[in-house]
C-alpha positions as CSV (number, residue, x, y, z in Angstrom):
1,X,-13.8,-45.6,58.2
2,X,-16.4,-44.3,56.0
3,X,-19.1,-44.6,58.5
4,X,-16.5,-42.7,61.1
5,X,-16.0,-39.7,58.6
6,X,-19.8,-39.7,57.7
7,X,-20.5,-38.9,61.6
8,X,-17.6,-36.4,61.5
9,X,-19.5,-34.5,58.3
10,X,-22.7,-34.0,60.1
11,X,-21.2,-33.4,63.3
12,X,-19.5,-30.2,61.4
13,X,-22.9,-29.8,59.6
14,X,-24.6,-29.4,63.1
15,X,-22.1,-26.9,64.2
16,X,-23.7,-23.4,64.9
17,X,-20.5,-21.2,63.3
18,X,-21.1,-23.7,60.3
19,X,-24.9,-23.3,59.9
20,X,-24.0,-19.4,60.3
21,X,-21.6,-19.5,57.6
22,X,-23.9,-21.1,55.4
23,X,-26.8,-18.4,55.9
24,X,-24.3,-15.7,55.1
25,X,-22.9,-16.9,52.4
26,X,-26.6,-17.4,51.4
27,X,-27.7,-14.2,51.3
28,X,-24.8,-13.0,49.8
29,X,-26.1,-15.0,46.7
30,X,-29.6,-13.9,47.6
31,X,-28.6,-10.0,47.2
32,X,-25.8,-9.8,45.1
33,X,-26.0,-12.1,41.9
34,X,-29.0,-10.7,41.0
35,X,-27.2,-7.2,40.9
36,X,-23.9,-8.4,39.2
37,X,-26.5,-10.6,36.7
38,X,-28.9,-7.7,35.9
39,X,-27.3,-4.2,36.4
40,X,-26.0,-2.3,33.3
41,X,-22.3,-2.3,33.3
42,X,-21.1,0.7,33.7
43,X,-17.7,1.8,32.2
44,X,-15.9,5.0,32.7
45,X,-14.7,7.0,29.9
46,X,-11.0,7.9,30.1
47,X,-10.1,11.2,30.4
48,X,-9.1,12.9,27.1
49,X,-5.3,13.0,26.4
50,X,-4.1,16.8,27.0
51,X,-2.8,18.3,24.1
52,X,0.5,19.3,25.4
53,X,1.3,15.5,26.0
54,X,0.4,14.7,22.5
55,X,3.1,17.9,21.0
56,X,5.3,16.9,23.3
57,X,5.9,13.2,22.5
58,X,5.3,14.5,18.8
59,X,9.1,14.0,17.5
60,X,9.6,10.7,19.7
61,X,6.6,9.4,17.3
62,X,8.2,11.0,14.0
63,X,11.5,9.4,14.8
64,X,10.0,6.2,15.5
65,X,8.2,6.1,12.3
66,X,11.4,7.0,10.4
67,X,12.9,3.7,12.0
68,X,10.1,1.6,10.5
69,X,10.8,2.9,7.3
70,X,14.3,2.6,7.4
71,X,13.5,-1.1,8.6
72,X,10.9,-2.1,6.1
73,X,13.0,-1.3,3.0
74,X,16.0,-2.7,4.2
75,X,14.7,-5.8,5.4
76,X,12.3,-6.9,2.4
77,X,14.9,-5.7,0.0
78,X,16.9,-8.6,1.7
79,X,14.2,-10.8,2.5
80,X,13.4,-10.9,-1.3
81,X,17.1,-11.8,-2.1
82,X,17.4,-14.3,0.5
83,X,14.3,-15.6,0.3
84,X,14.1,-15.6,-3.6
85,X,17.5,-18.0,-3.4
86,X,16.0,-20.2,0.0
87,X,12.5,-20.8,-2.4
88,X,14.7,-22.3,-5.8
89,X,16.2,-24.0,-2.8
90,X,13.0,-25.4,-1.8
91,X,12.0,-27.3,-4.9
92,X,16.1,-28.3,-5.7
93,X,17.0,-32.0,-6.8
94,X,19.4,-32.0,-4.1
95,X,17.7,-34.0,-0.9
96,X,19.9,-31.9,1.7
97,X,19.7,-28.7,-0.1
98,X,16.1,-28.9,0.2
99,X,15.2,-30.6,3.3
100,X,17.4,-27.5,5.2
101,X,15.5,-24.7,3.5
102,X,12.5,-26.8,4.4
103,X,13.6,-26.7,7.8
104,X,14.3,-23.0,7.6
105,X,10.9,-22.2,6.5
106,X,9.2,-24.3,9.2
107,X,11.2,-22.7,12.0
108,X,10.9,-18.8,10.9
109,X,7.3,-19.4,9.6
110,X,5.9,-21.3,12.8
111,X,8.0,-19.1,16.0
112,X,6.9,-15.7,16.5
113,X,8.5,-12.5,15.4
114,X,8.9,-11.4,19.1
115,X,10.9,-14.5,20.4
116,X,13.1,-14.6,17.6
117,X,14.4,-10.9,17.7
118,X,14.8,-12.1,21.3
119,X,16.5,-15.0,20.8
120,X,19.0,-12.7,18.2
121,X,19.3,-9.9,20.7
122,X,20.0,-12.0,24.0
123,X,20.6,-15.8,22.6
124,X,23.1,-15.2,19.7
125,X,25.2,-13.5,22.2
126,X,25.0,-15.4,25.2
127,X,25.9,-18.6,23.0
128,X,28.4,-17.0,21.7
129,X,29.7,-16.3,24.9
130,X,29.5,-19.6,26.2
131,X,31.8,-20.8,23.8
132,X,34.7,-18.4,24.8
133,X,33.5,-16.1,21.6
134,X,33.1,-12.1,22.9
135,X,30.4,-10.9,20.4
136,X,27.7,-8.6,21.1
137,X,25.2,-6.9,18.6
138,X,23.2,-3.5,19.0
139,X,19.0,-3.1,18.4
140,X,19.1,-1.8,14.9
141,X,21.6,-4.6,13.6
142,X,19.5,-7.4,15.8
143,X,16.5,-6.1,14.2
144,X,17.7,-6.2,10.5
145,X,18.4,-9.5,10.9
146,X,15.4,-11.0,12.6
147,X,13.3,-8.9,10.5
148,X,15.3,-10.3,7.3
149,X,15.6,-14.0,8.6
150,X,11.6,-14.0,9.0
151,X,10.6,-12.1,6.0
152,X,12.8,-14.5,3.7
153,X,11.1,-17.2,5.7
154,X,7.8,-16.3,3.9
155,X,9.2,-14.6,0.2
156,X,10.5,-18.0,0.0
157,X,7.0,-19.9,0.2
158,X,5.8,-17.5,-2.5
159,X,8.7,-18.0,-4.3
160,X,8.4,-21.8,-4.3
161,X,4.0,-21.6,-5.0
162,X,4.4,-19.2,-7.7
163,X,7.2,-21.7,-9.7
164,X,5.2,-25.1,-9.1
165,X,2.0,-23.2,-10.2
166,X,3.3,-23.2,-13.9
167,X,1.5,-25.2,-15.8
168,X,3.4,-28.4,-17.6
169,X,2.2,-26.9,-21.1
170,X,4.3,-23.9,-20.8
171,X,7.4,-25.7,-19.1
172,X,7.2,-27.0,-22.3
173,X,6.5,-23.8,-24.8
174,X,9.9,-22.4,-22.3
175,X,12.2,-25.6,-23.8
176,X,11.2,-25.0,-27.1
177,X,11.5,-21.4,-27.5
178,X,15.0,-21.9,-25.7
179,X,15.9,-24.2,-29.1
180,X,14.6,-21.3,-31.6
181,X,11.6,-23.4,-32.0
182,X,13.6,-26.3,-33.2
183,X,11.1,-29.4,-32.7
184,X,14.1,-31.7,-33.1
185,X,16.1,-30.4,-30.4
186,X,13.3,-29.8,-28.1
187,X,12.3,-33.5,-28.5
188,X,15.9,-34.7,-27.7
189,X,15.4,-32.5,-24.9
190,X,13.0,-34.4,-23.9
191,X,14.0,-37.6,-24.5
192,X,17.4,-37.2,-22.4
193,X,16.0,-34.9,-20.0
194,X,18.7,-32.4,-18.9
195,X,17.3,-29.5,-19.0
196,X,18.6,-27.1,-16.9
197,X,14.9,-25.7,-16.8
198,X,13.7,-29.4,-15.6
199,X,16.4,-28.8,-12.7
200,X,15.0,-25.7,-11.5
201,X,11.7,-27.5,-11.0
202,X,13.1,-30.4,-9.9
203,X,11.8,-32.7,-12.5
């Protein structure tokens, strides 16, 4: 069979419409590479934007930047709330408590912004619906909430950094200060070790 298909190739070799393609498409590389390889590429500029256009979509841009505003104060003032409770969550005692903030932060922090306003705007409600629920929520109020959900996502990792980066020698000054300075109490502190400030650390 091989020795069959080895005719059949030179057979199609020899074929004058074959040979004739091959000398075309030859000098197609003989004339034209050299010109794509070596000419200066030449861009056009784009023509300059009339100012009419510019005035006209003028308060469409002002409005717009209003809306980002409005969106950026909202949603950090709530992303710092949220995300200041999800990050003492983070470093809890309680396994559960913080393996689903944990799980929070991996999800917001490792799916785009864009697919989950999309999957708030069109998901939320189409699941929703599945389940026999009628619920349906508008841009600004599917915005707030992606925008809050992410932003919390991220406040809550600087949250959780900025308490484990205390050092152990003023986790200590903290418990003694909290006794007046007592040495006694702040070494039974230590001894049982229930302080409510080792909790918060999850020591």
């Amino acid at each position: 069979p091989f020795e069959a298909e080895f005719r059949g190739s030179l057979k199609l070799a020899a074929h004058p419409s074959f040979c004739l393609h091959i000398q075309v498409f030859c000098l197609h590389i003989r004339f034209c590479l050299p010109r794509l390889l070596f000419s200066p590429l030449v861009i056009s500029p784009l023509p300059p934007l009339p100012m009419q256009t510019i005035l006209n979509a003028l308060p469409n841009l002002l409005l717009g930047a209003v809306v980002t505003l409005q969106l950026t104060a909202i949603t950090v003032l709530l992303g710092m709330i949220f995300g200041s409770l999800i990050g003492i969550a983070r470093i809890s005692v309680s396994t559960p408590l913080r393996i689903a903030s944990r799980t929070y932060i991996d999800f917001f922090r490792g799916t785009p912004l864009l697919v989950q306003i999309f999957m708030i705007y069109f998901g939320l409600p189409a699941l929703l619906k599945g389940i026999g629920l009628n619920f349906s929520l508008n841009q600004w109020a599917a915005a707030v909430i992606a925008l809050t959900l992410n932003s919390a996502a991220y406040i809550a990792e600087i949250v959780r950094g900025a308490i484990q980066s205390i050092e152990m020698g003023q986790r200590e000054a903290v418990r003694v200060a909290r006794f007046g300075g007592s040495a006694n109490h702040a070494i039974r502190d230590f001894s049982t070790g229930v302080s409510p400030y080792d909790s918060a650390f999850g020591q």
